[in-house]
N, C-alpha and C positions, 0 to 999 in steps of 0.2 A: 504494500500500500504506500503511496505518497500521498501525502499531504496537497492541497490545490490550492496553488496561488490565487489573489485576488482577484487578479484579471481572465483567472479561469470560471470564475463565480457567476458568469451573465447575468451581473446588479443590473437593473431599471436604474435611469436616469428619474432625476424626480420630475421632468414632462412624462417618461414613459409611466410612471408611476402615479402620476394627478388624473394621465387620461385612461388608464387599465381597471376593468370592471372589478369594482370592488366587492368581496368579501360580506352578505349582508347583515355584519354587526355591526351595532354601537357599543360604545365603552362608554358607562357612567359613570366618574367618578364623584363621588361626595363625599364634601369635607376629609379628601390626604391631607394629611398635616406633611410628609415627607417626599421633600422636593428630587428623592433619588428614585423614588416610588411611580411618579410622576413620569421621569422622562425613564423610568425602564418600562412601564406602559406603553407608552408611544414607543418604543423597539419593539415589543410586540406586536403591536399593532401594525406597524409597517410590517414587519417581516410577515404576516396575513394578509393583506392587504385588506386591512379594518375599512370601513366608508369613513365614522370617523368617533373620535372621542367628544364625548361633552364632561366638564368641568364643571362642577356647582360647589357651592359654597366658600369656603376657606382656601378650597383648592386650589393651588396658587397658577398660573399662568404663563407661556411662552411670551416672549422670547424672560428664559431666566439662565443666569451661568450655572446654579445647581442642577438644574431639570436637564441642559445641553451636556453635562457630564456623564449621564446617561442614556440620555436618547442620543444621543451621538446623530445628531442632523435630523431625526424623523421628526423633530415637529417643523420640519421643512416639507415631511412630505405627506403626512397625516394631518388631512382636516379636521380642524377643532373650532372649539367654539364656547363660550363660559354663560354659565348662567346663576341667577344665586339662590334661586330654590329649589329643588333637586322633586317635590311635589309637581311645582309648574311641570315640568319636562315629562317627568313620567306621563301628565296629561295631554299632553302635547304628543308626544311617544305613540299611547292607546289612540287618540284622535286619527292619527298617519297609518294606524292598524299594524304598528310594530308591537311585535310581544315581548312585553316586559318581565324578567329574570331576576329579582335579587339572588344575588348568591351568598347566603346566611345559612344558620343554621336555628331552624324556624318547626315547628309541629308541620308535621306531615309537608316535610318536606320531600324533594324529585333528587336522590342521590342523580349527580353525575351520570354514571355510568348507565342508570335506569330512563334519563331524559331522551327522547326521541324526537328529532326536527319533523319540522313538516316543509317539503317541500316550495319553493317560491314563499317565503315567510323571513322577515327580516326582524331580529331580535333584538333586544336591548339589551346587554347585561348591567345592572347594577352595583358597583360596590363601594360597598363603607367605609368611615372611616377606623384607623389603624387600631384603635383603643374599644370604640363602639360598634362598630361592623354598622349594616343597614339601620337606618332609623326605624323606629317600628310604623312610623306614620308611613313610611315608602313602603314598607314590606307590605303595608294593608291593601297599598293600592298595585299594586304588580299581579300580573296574571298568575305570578309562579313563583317560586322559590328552590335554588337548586341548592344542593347541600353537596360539599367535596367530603368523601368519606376520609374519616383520619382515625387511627388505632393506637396512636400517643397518646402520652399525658397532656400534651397543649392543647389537642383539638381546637389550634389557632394557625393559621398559615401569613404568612407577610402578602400583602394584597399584591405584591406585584408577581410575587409566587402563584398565587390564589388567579390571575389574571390571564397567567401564561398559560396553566392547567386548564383551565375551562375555556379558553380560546381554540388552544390547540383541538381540544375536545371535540365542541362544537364544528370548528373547521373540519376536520375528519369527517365527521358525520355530515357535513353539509355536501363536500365533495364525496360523497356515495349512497349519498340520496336519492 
């Protein structure tokens, strides 16, 4: 095995990447307190080709030199956008017939693994912040609740952990649909 140079990787330029059909999630995040959390999201994101992130609350905002430490340029190429009530959106979200996803861990929750997409269905994921997970006011209003199973003593994941896991997830399951 060898290792592939960069210039073996066929990266998208960010035109190829603004005009290439996106991937049909959203990222919500509300109220990160941690601005490395932030731009490792938006790496995720790009590397899916997310449509895009929304921002609410506290959640701090592009252009920042913390969040560029780890998004390493994708909020260059991930559309975003901030709002400061994280309710508004989700209503906004259900209105546009996107299905809304907290990913908590909530009564009768949809472990991961057991969630099933529905074809041509574009979804929102929801998540909380770092200390409080989803508001319980979001969780009411969301069509669904997906829960990452965990067999630890924390049965806590880092949200950007928590982010990449149920992207990739989803993803998978979107492309074999």
């Amino acid at each position: 095995m060898r290792k592939l140079e960069n210039s073996e990787l066929n990266r998208k330029s960010v035109t190829d990447f603004k005009t290439s059909e996106k991937t049909p999630l959203i990222l919500v995040l509300d109220d990160i307190r941690s601005l490395h959390n932030i731009g490792s999201v938006f790496r995720t994101a790009d590397a899916f080709l997310i449509e895009k992130i929304i921002l609410c609350g506290i959640t701090a905002t592009p252009p920042n030199k913390e969040i560029h430490k780890t998004a390493l340029g994708a909020t260059e190429t991930v559309a975003w956008e901030h709002h400061d009530n994280v309710l508004e959106v989700i209503a906004i979200l259900k209105k546009e017939n996107t299905v809304t996803l907290a990913i908590e861990q909530v009564e009768s929750a949809v472990f991961l693994q057991d969630f099933k997409v529905k074809k041509d269905t574009k979804y929102a994921l929801i998540f909380g912040n770092e200390v409080h997970g989803v508001a319980q006011e979001a969780v009411a209003l969301c069509d669904c609740c997906i829960e990452i199973p965990q067999l630890g003593t924390k049965h806590s994941l880092n949200i950007s952990v928590s982010a990449g896991i149920v992207v990739w997830d989803l993803f998978c399951k979107m492309s074999f649909a």
